[in-house]
N, C-alpha and C positions, 0 to 999 in steps of 0.2 A: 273708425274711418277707413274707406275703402285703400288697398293699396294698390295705385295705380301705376303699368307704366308710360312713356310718351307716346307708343302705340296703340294703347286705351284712349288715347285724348285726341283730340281736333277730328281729324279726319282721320276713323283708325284704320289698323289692317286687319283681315279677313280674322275672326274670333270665334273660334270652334262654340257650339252650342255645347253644355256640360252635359248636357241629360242624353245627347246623342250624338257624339264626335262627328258621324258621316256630314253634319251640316254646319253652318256656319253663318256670319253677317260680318257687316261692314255697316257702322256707323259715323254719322256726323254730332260731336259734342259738343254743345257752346259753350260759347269764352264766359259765358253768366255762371255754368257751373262750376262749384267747388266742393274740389273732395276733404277738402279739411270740414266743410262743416259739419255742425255737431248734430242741428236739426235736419230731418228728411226734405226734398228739394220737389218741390212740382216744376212738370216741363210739360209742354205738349209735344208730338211726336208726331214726323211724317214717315206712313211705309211707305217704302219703294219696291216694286217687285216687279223684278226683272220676266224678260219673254224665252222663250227658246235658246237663243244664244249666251243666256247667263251671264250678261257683265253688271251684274250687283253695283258693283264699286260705280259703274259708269251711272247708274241709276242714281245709287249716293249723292256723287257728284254734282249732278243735274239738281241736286234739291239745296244743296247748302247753299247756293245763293241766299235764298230767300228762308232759311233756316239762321243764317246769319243774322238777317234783316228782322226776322221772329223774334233771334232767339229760342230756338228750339231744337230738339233732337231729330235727325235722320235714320232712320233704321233701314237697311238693305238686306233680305235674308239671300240666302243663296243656298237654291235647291238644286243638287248636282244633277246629271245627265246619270243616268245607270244604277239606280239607287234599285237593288233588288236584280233587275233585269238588267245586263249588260246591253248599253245601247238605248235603253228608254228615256224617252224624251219628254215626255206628256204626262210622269207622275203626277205632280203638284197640283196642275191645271185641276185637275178634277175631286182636291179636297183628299179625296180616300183611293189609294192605290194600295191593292191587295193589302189591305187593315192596316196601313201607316196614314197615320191621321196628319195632314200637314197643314190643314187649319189649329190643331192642339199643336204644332212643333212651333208655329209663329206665337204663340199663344205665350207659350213656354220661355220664346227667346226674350219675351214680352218682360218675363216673371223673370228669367233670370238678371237680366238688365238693371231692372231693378232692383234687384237685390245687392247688383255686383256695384251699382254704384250711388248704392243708396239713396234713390228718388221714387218718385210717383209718377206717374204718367199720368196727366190731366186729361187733355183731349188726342184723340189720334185719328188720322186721314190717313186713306191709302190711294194706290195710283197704282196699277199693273196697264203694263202695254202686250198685245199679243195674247201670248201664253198667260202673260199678268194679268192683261186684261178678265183673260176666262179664271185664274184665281181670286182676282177680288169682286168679280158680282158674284160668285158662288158663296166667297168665305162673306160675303156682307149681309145675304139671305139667312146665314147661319146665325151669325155674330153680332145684330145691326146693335147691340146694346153697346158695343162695344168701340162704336165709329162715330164720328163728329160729322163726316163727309168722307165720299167715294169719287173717286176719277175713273171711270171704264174706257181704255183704250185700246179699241177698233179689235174685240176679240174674234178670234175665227169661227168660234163654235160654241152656242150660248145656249143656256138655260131660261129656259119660260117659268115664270111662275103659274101652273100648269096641273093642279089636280089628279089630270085624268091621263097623266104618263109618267113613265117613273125616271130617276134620276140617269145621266144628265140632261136627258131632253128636255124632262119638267120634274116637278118638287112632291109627286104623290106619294114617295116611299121614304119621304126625309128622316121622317118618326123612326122607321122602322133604322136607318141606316146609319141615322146619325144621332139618336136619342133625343133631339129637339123638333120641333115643329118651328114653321114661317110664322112670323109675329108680323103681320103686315101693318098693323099701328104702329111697330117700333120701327120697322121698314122705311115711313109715310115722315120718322124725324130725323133721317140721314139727308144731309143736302149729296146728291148725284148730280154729275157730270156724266154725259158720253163725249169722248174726245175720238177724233178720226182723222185722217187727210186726204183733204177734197180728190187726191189724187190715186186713192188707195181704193182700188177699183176689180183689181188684177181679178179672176177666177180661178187661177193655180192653183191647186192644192186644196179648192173649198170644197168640191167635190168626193164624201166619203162613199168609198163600195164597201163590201159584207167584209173584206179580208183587212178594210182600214183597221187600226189599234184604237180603240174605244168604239169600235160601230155599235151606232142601233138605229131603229128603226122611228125617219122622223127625223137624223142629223142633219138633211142635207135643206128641211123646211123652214130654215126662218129664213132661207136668201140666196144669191147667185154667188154673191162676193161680201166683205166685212163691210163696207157701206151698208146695204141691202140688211144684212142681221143686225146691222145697229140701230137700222129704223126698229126693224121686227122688237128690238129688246124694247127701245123706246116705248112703241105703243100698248106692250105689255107691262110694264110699268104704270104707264097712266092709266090701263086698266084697272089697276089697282089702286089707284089714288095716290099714285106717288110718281110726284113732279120732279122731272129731269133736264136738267141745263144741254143742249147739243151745240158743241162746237166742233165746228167743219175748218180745220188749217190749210190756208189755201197754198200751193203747191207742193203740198207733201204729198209722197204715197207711202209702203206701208214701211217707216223710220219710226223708231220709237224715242231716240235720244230728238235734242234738239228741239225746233218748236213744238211738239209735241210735250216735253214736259216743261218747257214756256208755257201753255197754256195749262199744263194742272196746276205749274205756280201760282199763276194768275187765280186759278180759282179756286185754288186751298188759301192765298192770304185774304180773300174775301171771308170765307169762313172761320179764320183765324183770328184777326185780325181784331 
């Protein structure tokens, strides 16, 4: 039986990953689980993965409600600022930052979780806003085996699935980069969401030049602003045969707490449920 402390349980605090200190999570544990028992435990599981500003815990948060309501686990990773490069901001977003694989560190927190408290993970949804956004429709093209349902909210700078340009603008070099290939039939059985706010409009900062961090050639084409690329992701998905829910929160702009993850709630307990 695991030994747990009260910091382990409910809403815990911030829990180094063992396989690599530099990172961390914060979890939500239901009151269903117990560590006395003898037999292994199924739960399903929501990520949450936070944007640029990192407040993991705040992501957490936003989800126990309705983890409550479930019965299920919240997972919140927390991928630092500065990891390798002092000052970088934009590791994660993009899965592979100078060969640290940060779809295998969520993979990992995944594995250790359960091991440390002896369950199973049934089904699991994820939800990144921002920054998050741009890690969960990349890690979903990698992983879709591994997702129940996807929440994409309102990313700056997205991935086509796209042949004929190489990663991150489009998916021609996956094979080469990531040892897997797009499985667009396993793709076609993840339920998607794009979530956004009617009011998240701004062009600030959508605009990359040659000396932005991650430039290539082609960034600046699915759109003017995050509305604008989240039609562009849209229509490139239904290209592909895979049907996306669009929910537009009307007087938001670009907030990632709040009604924003009110409406993943909404549409992770449909999928749950």
């Amino acid at each position: 039986m695991p030994r747990l402390s009260v910091f382990e349980l409910d809403d815990t605090g911030l829990i180094a990953l063992q396989a690599d200190q530099r990172f961390s999570y914060a979890l939500h544990v239901p009151e269903a689980y117990r560590p006395e028992a003898e037999a292994v435990q199924a739960f399903d599981v929501i990520i949450a993965v936070h944007g640029s500003d990192r407040p993991a815990m705040g992501y957490r948060d936003g989800f126990s409600g309705l983890a409550r309501k479930l019965g299920c686990f919240v997972l919140a990773p927390l991928f630092p600022i500065g990891i390798i490069e002092p000052g970088e901001v934009d590791n994660y977003k993009f899965i592979d930052f100078r060969g640290l694989r940060y779809d295998q560190l969520l993979i990992t927190m995944m594995a250790e979780i359960e091991a440390r408290y002896r369950i199973r993970f049934r089904r699991a949804v994820m939800h990144g806003f921002s920054g998050g956004g741009q890690f969960v429709h990349r890690f979903y093209y990698l992983h879709p085996e591994r997702l129940t349902a996807v929440s994409i909210g309102a990313p700056g700078r997205i991935t086509l699935l796209d042949d004929t340009r190489p990663w991150w603008v489009g998916t021609a070099d996956v094979a080469r980069r990531f040892g897997r290939t797009i499985d667009v039939g396993r793709l076609r059985e993840v339920k998607v969401q794009l979530v956004i706010g009617a009011d998240d409009t701004d062009m600030r900062g959508m605009v990359m030049t040659e000396d932005s961090p991650g430039w290539m050639a082609g960034a600046n084409d699915a759109g003017r602003n995050r509305r604008e690329r989240l039609e562009t992701l849209r229509s490139n998905l239904a290209d592909h045969g895979i049907t996306s829910r669009l929910d537009i929160v009307p007087g938001v702009a670009h907030v990632g707490q709040g009604p924003i993850l009110d409406a993943a709630a909404v549409f992770f307990e449909e999928c749950l449920k």
